[in-house]
C-alpha positions in Angstrom: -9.7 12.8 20.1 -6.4 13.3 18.5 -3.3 12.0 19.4 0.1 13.5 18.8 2.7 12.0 17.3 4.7 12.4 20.7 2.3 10.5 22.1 2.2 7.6 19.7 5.8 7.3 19.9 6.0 7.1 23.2 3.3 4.9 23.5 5.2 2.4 20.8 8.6 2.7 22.9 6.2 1.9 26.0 4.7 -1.3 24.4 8.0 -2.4 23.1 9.8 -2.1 26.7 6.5 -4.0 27.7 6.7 -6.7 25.4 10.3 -6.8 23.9 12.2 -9.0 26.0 12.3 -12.4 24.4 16.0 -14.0 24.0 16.6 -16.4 20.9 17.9 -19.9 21.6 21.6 -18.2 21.0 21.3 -15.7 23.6 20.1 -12.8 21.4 17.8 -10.2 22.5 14.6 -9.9 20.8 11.8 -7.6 19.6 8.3 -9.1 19.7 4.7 -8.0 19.7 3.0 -10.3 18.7 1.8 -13.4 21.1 3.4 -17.2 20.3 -0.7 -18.0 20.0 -1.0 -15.4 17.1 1.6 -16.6 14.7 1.1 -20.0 15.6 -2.6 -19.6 14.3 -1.4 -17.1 11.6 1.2 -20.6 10.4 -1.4 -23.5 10.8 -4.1 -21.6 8.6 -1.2 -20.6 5.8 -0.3 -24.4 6.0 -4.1 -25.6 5.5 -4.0 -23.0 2.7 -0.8 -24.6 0.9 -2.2 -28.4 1.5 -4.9 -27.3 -0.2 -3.7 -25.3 -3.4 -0.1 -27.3 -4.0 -0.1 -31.1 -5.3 1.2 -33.3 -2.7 4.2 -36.1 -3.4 2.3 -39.9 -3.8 5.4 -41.7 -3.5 5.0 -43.2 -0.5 8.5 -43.9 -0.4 9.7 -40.3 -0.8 7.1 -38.8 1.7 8.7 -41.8 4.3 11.4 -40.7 3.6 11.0 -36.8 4.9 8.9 -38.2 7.1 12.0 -40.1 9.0 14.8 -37.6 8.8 12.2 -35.0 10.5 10.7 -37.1 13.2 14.3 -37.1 14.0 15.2 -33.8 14.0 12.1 -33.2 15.9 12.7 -35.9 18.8 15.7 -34.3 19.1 14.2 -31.0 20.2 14.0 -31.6 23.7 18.1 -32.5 24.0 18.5 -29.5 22.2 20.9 -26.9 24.5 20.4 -23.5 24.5 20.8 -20.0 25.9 17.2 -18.2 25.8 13.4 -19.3 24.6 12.6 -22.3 22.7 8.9 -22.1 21.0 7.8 -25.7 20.7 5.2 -26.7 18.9 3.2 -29.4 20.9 2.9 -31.4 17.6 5.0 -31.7 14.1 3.0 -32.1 10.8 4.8 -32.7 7.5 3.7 -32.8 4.0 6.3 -33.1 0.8 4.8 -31.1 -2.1 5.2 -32.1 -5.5 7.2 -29.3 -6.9 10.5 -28.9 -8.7 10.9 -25.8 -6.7 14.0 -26.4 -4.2 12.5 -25.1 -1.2 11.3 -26.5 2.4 9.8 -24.1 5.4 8.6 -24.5 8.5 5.7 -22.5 10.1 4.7 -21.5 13.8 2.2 -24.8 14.8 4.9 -26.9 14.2 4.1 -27.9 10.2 6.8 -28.6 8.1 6.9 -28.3 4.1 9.6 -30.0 1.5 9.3 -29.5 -1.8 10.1 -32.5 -4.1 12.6 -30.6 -6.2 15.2 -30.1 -2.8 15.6 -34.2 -3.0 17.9 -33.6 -5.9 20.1 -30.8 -4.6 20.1 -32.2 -1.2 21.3 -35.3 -2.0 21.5 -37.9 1.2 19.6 -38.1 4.4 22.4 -35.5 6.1 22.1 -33.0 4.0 18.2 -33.0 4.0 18.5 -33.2 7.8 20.3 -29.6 7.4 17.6 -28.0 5.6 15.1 -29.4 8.0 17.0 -28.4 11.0 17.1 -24.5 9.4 13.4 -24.5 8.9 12.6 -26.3 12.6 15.1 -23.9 14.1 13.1 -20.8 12.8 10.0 -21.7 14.9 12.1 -22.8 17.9 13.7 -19.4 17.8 10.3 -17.4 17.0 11.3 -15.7 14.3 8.3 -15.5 12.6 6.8 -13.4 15.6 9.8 -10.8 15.2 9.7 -10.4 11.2 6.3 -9.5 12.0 7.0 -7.0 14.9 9.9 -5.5 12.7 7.9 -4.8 10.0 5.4 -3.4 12.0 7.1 -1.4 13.7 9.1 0.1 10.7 5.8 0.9 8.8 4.6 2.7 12.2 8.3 4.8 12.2 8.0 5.3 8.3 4.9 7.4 9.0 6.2 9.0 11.8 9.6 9.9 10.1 7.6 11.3 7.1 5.4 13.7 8.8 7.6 15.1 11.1 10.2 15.6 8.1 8.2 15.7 5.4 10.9 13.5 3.7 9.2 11.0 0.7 7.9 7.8 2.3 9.0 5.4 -0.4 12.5 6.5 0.0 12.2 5.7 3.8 10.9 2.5 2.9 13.5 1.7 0.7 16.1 2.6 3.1 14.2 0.8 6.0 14.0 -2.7 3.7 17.6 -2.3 2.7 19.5 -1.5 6.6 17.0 -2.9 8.8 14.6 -5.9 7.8 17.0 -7.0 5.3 19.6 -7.4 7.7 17.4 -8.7 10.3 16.2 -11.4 7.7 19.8 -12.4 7.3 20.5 -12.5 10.9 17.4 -14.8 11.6 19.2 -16.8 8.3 22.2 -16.9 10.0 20.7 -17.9 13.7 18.5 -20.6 12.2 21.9 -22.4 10.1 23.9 -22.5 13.5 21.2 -23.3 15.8 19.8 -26.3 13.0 23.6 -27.5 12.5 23.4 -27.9 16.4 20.1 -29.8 16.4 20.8 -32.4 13.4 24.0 -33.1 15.3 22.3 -33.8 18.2 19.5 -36.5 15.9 22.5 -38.1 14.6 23.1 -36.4 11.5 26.7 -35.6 10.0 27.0 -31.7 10.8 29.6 -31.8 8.1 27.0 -32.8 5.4 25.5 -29.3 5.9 28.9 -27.7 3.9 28.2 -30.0 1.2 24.9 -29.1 1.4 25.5 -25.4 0.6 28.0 -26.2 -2.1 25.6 -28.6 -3.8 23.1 -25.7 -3.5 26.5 -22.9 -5.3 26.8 -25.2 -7.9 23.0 -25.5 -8.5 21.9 -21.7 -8.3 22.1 -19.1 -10.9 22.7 -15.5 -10.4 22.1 -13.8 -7.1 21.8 -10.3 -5.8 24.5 -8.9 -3.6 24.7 -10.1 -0.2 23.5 -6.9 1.4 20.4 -6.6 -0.8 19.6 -10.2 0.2 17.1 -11.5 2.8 19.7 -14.5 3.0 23.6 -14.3 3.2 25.8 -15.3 0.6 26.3 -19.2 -0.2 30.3 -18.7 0.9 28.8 -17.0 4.0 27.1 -19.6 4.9 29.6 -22.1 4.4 31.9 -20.1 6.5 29.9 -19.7 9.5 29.1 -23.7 9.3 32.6 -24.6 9.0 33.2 -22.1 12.7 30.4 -24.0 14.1 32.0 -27.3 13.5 33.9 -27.0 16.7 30.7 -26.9 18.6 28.3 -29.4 16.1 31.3 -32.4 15.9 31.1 -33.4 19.7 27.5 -33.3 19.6 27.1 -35.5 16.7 29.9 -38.1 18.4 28.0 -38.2 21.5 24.7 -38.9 19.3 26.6 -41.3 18.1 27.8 -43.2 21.2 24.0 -42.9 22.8 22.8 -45.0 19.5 21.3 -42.0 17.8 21.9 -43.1 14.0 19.2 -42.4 11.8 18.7 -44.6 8.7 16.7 -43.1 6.6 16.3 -44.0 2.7 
């Protein structure tokens, strides 16, 4: 039988109206269609993958170390205020790879990843409490399950677009990756920075570590593609948005502070 591409748009916009109506933690609406139990297998088996092809940290001070500033970024979770969906994991898992890269992620299934190589840039228990925060704060907010959708979607309308025009698909593509995932990428960047500064405040962290955080992180990088070609915004941009969201993040922290919640991690 075939099927028209009338009908397989409409039945996209018909699965979309179906399954599209997630909200962020921040309030923003969201395109998903994938399930939570999808990615969350999708991000345990990638993890398994990484213990098993990366070297892990033995400094069993160091891997204590991570191990403390996220157990209380993640015991913060449930304090954590918020205007839509949270996606908790029921457990965290952490494991510090040996690596000079300066990375850390966090995957649906609640695993978390440092890399060695971010102890140097991030250089006190604050500022490694940002990072963390970011990473948790993409699986709280689901992001993982609307990257996917996005980009499913997109390839879908690529084909479409390029059939019904005729016009060359890897132009489309190009222009899809530059104005759409791109900037959905920087927005989920952008969500996950405000939403983390939020939830290290609330574990006791100094929200105003994060700022130093990104200028330790300036000084440290070498040349970057221009902010709109970039899955991440700008360094300054960053900064900028963190430094608004001090006027939320400060109270928190002070009330974290007054209820005894003062990490001491080293």
């Amino acid at each position: 039988m075939r099927i028209s591409l009338r009908q397989t748009f409409i039945t996209l916009t018909l699965t979309a109206l179906v399954v599209a109506c997630a909200t962020s933690p921040l309030g923003r609406r969201q395109f998903v269609l994938i399930s939570d139990g999808e990615v969350t297998q999708a991000g345990v088996a990638s993890f398994k993958d990484m213990q098993k092809k990366l070297p892990q940290s033995k400094d069993a001070r160091q891997v204590a170390y991570v191990n403390c500033v996220a157990a209380a970024i993640v015991d913060d979770i449930p304090r954590l205020q918020t205007k839509g969906t949270l996606r908790v994991p029921s457990s965290w898992e952490v494991s510090v790879f040996d690596s000079k890269d300066v990375n850390a992620f966090a995957l649906p299934g609640g695993k978390i990843g440092v890399y060695t190589g971010l102890l140097k840039i991030a250089a006190t228990q604050d500022q490694l409490a940002a990072v963390i925060g970011h990473e948790v704060s993409h699986v709280l907010a689901g992001h993982s399950a609307e990257r996917y959708s996005e980009t499913m979607a997109s390839q879908v309308g690529s084909v479409l677009v390029q059939a019904t025009t005729g016009v060359n698909g890897q132009l489309i593509d190009m222009a899809t990756n530059a104005f759409i995932l791109l900037p959905f990428s920087r927005t989920h960047e952008t969500e996950a920075d405000l939403l983390g500064l939020d939830l290290m405040a609330g574990a006791g962290f100094d929200p105003r570590q994060s700022i130093a955080l990104w200028q330790n992180m300036a000084r440290a990088g070498g040349s970057k593609p221009a902010e709109f070609m970039s899955s991440h915004p700008s360094d300054e941009t960053r900064i900028r948005n963190l430094s608004e969201r001090l006027n939320t993040a400060m109270p928190i922290y002070e009330q974290a502070k007054a209820a005894g919640r003062q990490p001491r991690c080293s």
